[in-house]
C-alpha positions in Angstrom: 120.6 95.3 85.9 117.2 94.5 86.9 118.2 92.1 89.6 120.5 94.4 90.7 118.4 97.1 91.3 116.2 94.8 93.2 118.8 93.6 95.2 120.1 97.3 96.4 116.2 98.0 97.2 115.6 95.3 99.2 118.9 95.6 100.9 117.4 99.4 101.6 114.1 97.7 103.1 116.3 96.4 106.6 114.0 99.0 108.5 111.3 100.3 109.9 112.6 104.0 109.7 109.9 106.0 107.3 113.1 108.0 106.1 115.1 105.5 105.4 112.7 103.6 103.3 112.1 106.6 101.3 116.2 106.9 100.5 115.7 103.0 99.4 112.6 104.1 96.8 114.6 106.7 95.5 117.5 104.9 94.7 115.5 102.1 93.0 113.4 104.3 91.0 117.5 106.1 89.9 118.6 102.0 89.5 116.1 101.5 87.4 115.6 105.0 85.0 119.2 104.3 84.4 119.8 104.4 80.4 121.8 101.5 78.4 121.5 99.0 81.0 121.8 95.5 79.4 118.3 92.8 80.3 119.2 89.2 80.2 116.5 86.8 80.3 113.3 88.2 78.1 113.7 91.7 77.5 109.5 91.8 77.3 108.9 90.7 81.0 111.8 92.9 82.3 110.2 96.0 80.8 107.1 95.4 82.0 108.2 95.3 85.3 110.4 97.8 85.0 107.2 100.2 84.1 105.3 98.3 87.0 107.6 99.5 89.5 108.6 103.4 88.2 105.2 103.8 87.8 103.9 102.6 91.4 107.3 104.2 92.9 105.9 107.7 91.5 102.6 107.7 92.1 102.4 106.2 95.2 104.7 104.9 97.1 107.2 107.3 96.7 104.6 110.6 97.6 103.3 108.4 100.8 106.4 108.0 102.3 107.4 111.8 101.5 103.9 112.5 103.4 104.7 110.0 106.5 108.5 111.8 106.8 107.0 115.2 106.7 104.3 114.0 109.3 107.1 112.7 111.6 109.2 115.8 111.5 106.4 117.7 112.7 105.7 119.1 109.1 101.7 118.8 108.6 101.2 118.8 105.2 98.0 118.0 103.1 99.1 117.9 100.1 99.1 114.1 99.6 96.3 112.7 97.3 92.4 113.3 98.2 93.5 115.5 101.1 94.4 118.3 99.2 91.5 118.8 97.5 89.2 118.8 100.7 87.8 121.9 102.3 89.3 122.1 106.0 86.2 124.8 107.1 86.8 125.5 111.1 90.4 123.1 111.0 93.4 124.9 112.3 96.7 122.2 111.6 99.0 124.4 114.2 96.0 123.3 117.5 
């Protein structure tokens, strides 16, 4: 399954549309939380990997490409990271 899910994510990464990588992260992270999915080879490695790549999927690459779609539709948003916590004194997003 793992291979699989690998496969259908690369196949997603044919582009250079922001968007449409973000549809490719999402279905890999939903390929790979999948439950009863059978591991060939050594069941070990796989799940480390498999917690490798949710884990970097959700906390960053998933959130960064949300950001870069939002900041393409014309959607500031600051919510992404450090950004959020910094004080914009004097900044108005909407010059």
């Amino acid at each position: 399954w793992l291979d699989y899910c690998c496969y259908c994510h690369d196949m997603g990464y044919d582009t250079h549309d922001q968007a449409e990588l973000l549809k490719a992260d999402l279905a890999f992270l939903e390929c790979l939380e999948r439950p009863h999915m059978a591991t060939k080879g050594d069941i070990q490695v796989a799940h480390v990997y498999k917690t490798m790549c949710t884990s970097g999927l959700r906390s960053i690459l998933i959130p960064y490409r949300q950001h870069l779609v939002k900041l393409k539709s014309g959607q500031l948003y600051l919510g992404f990271g450090w950004l959020s916590n910094m004080k914009w004194k004097g900044w108005n997003p909407q010059k």
